[in-house]
C-alpha positions as CSV (number, residue, x, y, z in Angstrom):
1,X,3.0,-0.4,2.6
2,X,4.4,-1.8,-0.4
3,X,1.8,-1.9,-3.5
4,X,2.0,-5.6,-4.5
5,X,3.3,-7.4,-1.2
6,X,4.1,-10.8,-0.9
7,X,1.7,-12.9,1.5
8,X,0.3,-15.9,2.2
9,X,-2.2,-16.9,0.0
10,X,-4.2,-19.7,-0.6
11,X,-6.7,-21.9,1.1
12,X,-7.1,-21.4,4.7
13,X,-5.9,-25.0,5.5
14,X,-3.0,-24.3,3.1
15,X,-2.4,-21.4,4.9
16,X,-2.3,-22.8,8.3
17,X,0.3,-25.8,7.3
18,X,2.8,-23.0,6.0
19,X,2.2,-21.2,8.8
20,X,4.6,-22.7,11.4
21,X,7.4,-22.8,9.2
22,X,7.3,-19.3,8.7
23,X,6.6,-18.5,12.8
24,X,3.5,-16.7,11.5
25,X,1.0,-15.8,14.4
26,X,-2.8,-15.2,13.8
27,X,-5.8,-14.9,15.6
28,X,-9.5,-13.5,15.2
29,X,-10.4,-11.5,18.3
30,X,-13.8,-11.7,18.8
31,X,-15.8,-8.6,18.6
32,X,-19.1,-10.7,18.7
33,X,-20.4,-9.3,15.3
34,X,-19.7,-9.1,12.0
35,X,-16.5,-6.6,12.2
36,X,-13.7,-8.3,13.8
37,X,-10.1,-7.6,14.5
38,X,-6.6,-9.5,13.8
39,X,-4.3,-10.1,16.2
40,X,-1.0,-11.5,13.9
41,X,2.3,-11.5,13.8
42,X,4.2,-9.1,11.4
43,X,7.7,-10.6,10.4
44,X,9.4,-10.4,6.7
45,X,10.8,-13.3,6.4
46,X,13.9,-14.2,3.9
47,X,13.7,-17.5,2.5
48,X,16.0,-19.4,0.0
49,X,15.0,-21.9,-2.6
50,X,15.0,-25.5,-1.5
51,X,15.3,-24.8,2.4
52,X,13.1,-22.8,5.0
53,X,13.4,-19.7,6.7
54,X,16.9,-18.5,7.1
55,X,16.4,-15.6,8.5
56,X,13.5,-13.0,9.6
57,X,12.9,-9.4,10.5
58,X,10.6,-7.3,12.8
59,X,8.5,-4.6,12.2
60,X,10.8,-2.1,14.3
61,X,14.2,-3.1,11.9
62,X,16.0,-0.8,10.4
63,X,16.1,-0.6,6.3
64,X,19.9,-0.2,6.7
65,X,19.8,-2.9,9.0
66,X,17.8,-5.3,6.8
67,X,20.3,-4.3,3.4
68,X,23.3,-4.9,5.5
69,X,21.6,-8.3,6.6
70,X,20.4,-9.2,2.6
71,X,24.0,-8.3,1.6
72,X,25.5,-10.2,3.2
73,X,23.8,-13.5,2.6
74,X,24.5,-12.4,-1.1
75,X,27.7,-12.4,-0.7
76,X,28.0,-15.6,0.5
77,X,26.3,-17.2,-2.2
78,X,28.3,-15.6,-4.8
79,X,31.7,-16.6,-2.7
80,X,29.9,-20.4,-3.0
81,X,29.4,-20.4,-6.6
């Protein structure tokens, strides 16, 4: 896991209203006590400034697979400018 990662954060109302833009998925199974687990989604998703989501990744993808992906959406940018 990455040492600084880059999550959610906020309020938990916050939280939820970003939530569905991003496809997230969470829910608190209940353990009935104190120590409960998370069921949640687990997506990296790629977002550009001034839009949404353009694209998003499983767990199971490839590095290669995501470089090859971020390149190319790079690429294009720099071909627009």
């Amino acid at each position: 896991m990455h040492p600084k990662p880059i999550e959610p954060a906020g309020r938990e109302g916050q939280v939820k209203a970003v939530s569905p833009a991003c496809t997230t998925f969470g829910a608190k199974r209940d353990a009935g006590d104190e120590v409960h687990l998370m069921d949640h989604s687990t997506l990296t998703h790629r977002m550009v400034p001034g839009t949404d989501v353009v694209d998003f990744f499983r767990r199971e993808i490839t590095s290669a697979h995501m470089a090859e992906s971020v390149a190319c959406f790079v690429g294009a940018g720099k071909a627009a400018t």
